[in-house]
C-alpha positions as CSV (number, residue, x, y, z in Angstrom):
1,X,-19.3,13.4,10.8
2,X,-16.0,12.0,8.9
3,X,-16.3,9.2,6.6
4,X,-15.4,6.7,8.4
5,X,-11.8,5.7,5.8
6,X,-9.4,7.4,6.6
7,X,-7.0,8.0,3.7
8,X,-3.5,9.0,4.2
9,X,-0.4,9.8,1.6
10,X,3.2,9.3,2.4
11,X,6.5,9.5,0.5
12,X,9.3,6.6,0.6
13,X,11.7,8.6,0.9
14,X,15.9,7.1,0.0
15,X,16.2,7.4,3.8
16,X,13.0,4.6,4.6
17,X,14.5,2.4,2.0
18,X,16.9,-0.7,2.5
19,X,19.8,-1.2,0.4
20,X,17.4,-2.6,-2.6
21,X,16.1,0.3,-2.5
22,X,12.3,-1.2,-1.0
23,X,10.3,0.4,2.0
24,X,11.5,-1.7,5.5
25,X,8.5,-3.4,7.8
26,X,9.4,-1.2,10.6
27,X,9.3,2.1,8.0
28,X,6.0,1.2,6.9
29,X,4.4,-0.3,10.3
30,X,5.6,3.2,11.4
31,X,3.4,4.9,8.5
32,X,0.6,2.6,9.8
33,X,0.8,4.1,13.3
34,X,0.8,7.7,11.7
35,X,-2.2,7.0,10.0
36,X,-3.9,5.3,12.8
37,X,-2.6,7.9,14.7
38,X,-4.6,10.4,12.3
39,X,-7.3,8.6,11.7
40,X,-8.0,8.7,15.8
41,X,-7.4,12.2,15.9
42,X,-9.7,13.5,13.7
43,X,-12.5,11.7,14.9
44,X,-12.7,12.1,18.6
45,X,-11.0,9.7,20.4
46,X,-6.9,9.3,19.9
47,X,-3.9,10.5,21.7
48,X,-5.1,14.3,23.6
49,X,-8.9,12.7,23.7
50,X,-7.6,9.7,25.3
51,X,-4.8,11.3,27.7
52,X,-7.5,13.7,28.8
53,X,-9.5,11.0,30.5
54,X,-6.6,9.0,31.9
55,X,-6.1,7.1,29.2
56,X,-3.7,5.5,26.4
57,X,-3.9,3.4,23.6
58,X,-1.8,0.1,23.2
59,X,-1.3,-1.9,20.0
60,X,-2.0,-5.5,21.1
61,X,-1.7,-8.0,18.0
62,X,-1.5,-6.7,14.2
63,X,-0.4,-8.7,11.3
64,X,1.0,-7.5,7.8
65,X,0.9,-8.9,4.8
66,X,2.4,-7.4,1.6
67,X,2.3,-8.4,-1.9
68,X,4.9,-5.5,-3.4
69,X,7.3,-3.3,-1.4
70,X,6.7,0.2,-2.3
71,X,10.1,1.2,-3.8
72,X,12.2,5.2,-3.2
73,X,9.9,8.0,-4.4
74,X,6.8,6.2,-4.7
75,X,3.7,7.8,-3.1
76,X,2.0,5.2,-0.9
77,X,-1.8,5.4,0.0
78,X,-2.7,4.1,3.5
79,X,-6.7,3.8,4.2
80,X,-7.2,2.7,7.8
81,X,-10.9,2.1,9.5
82,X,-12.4,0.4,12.3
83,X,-14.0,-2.9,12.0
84,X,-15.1,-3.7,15.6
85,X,-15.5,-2.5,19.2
86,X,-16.4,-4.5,22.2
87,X,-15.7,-3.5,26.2
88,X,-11.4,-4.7,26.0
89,X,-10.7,-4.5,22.2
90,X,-11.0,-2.4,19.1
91,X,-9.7,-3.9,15.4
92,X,-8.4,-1.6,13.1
93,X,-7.4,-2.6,9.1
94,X,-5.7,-1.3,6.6
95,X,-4.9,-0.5,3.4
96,X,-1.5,0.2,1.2
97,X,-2.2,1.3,-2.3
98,X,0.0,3.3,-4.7
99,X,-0.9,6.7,-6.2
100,X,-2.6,4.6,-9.2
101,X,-5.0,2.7,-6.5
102,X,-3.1,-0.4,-6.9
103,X,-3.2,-2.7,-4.0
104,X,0.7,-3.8,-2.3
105,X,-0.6,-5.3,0.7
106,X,-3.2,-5.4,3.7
107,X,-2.8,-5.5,7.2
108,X,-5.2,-5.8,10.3
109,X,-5.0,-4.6,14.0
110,X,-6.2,-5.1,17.5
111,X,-5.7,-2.6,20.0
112,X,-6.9,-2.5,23.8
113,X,-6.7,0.5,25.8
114,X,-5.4,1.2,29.2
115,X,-5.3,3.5,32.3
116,X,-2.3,5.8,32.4
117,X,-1.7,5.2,36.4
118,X,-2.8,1.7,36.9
119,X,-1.9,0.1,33.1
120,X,-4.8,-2.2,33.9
121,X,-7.9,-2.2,30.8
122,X,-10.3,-0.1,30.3
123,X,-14.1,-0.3,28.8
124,X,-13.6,1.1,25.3
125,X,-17.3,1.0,25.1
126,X,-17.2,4.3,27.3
127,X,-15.8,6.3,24.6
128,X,-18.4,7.9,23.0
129,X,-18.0,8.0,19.1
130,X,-16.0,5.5,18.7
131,X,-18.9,2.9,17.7
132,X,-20.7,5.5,15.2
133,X,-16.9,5.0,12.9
134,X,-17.5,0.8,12.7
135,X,-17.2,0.0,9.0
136,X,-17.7,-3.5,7.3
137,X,-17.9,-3.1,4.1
138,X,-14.5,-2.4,2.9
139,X,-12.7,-5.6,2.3
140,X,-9.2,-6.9,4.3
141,X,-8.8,-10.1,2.2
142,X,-6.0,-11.5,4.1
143,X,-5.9,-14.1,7.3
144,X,-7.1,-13.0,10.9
145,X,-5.0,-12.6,13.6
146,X,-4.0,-15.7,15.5
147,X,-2.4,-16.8,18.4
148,X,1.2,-17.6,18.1
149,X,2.3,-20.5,19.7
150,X,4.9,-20.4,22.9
151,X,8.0,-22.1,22.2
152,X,9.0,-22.7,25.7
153,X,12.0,-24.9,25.3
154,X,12.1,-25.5,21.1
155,X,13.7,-22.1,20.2
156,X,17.4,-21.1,19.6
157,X,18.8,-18.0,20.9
158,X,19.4,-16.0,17.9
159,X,20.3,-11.7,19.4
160,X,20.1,-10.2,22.6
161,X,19.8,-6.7,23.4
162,X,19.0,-3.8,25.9
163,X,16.6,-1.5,25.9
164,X,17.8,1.7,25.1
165,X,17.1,5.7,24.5
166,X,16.2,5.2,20.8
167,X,13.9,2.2,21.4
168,X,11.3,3.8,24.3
169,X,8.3,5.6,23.3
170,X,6.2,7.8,25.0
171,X,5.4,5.7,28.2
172,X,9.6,4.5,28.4
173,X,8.6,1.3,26.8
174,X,10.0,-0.5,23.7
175,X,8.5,1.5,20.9
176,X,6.0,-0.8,19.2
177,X,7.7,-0.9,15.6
178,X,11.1,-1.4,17.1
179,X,9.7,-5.0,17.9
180,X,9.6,-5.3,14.3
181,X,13.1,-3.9,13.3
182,X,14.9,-6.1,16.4
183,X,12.9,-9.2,15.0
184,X,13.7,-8.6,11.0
185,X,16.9,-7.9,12.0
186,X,17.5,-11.0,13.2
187,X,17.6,-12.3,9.1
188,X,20.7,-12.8,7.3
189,X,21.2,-9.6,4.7
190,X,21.3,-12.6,2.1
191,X,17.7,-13.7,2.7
192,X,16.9,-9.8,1.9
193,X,18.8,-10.6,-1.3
194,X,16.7,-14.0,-2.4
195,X,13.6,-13.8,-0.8
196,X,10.6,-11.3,1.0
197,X,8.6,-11.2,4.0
198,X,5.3,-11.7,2.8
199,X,3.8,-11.7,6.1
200,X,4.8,-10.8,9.8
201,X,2.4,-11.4,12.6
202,X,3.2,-10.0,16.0
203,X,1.8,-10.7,19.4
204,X,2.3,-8.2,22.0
205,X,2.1,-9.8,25.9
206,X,4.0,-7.2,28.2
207,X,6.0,-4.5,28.1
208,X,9.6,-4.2,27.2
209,X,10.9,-1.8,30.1
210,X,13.8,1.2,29.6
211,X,17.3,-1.4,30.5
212,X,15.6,-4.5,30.5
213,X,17.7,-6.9,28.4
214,X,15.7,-9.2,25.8
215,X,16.6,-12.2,24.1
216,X,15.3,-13.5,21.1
217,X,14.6,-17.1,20.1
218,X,13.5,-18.2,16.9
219,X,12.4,-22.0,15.7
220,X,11.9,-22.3,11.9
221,X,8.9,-24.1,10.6
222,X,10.0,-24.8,7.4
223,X,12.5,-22.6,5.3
224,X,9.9,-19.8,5.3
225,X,8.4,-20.0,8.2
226,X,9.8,-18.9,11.8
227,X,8.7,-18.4,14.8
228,X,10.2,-15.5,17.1
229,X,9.8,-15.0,20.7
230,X,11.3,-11.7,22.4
231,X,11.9,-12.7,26.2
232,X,12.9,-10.6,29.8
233,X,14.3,-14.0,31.5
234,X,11.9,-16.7,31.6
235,X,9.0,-13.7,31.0
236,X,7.6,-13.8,27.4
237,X,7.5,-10.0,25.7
238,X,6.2,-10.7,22.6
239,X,5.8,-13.6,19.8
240,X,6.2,-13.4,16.5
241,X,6.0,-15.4,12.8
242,X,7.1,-14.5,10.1
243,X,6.7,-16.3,6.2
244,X,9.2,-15.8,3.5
245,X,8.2,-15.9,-0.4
């Protein structure tokens, strides 16, 4: 049997950076998936294992929470494990260290999953191993996930878009990081300059669909603190907050 850590190494690369030369959210949510992705893989039950019995794997809420932006050329460490299982939910955390073991940030993760034909739940208690991988004993210091409040008529729309080629995944469905990039992106390039996103907190409700249009709204809280909301007409896609430092 595999520990149950998984530890994964990836490079920032110039490409992944932004123009301060720092790793992007949606770069490194995308390393997060990969080592998910991995981490599943190796021990029985992700992508073929799941497929193979009718079923898929969908990121339902995860939040991320960075002290330090790895910066171009630094070797980042993500550890990923499983902290809970029950019959509609799994929670997964993470890790982001540098090659010295320093710590740059945290981030945790709740995924259901769901039949390939129907797209209705199923009991992730029927897959067997899963349980035998729970670990509790490795520390994920920062806040649980939370439910992020509606803002039915308080927001302001801020973008708009379609869902194109580039943003579909597997199932023709917005890709789950470009959530992320379409929300950040939503941020004046001079609040890049000033400022960081300390934390982003995403919500996933429904599926954004292959020529759907979306509109985003945002409300701010404070001067750091907004709340996002991706919408298909009146139908809510996903939520999101986001805190500056």
């Amino acid at each position: 049997m595999l520990a149950p850590i998984g530890k994964y190494e990836f490079t920032i690369d110039a490409y992944l950076t932004d123009f301060r030369g720092k790793a992007t959210l949606p770069m490194l949510g995308g390393f997060m998936l990969q080592a998910a992705t991995k981490h599943a893989e190796e021990r029985g039950f992700g992508y073929s294992d799941m497929t193979s019995q009718q079923r898929v794997w969908v990121l339902s809420r995860m939040a991320i929470e960075l002290y330090e932006y790895p910066k171009n050329d630094t070797v980042l460490i993500i550890k990923t494990w499983i902290v809970s299982v029950n019959r509609l939910f799994t929670e997964r955390h993470f890790a982001f260290e540098d090659a010295d073991g320093r710590i740059l940030g945290y981030a945790r993760s709740l995924w259901a999953s769901i039949d390939l034909t129907t797209r209705k739940p199923t009991n992730i208690l029927e897959l067997d191993g899963l349980t035998d991988y729970i670990n509790t004993n490795f520390e994920c210091p920062i806040d649980g996930l939370s439910k992020i409040p509606l803002l039915k008529e308080d927001g302001s729309l801020v973008s708009e878009f379609t869902v194109k080629y580039s943003d579909v995944d597997i199932n023709k469905h917005l890709n789950s990081m470009k959530y992320i990039e379409h929300f950040v992106d939503v941020f004046d390039i001079e609040m890049f300059k000033e400022k960081e996103i300390r934390r982003i907190e995403i919500n996933y409700v429904a599926e954004g669909r292959y020529g759907s249009k979306l509109d985003i709204m945002s409300r701010s809280d404070d001067n750091d603190t907004f709340i996002l909301e991706m919408r298909d007409g009146e139908t809510n896609v996903c939520s999101a907050k986001v805190v500056w430092n």
